[in-house]
N, C-alpha and C positions, 0 to 999 in steps of 0.2 A: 113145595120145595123151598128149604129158607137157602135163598141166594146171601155169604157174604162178601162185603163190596169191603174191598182194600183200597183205602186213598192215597195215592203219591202226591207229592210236590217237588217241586224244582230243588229243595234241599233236601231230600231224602237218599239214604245210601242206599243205593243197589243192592248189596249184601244182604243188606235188612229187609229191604221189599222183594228179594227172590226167598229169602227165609220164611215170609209171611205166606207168602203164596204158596210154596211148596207143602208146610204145614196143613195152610187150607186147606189146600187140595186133595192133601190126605184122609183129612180127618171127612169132609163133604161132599169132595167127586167135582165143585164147581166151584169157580171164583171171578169177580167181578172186580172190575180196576177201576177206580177214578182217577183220572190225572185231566187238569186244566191249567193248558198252556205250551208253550213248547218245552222251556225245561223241564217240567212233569213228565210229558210224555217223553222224552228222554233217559228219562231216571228207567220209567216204568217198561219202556223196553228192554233197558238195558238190566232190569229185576227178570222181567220176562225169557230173556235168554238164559242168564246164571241160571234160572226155578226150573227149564227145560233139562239143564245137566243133575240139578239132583234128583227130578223127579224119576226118569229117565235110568233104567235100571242098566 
């Protein structure tokens, strides 16, 4: 299975990083987040929640 891994950072838009993920996840079934630090993981929740409403029929 090729896992791809999406990297956030503390300056990255939400908008952008639920766009990534959603795609992913379309196209693969699985997606992997890197975020290191606390604004990272910020970001990437806050990707996390937006990617739930589009993926989410």
């Amino acid at each position: 299975m090729n896992v791809e891994t999406i990297k956030v950072s503390s300056k990255s838009n939400p908008n952008s990083v639920a766009g990534a993920l959603a795609n992913t996840f379309r196209e693969k079934g699985i997606v992997e987040v890197q975020a290191i630090g606390a604004g990272a993981l910020n970001q990437a929740i806050k990707g996390v929640a937006i990617a739930r409403g589009l993926v989410t029929p």
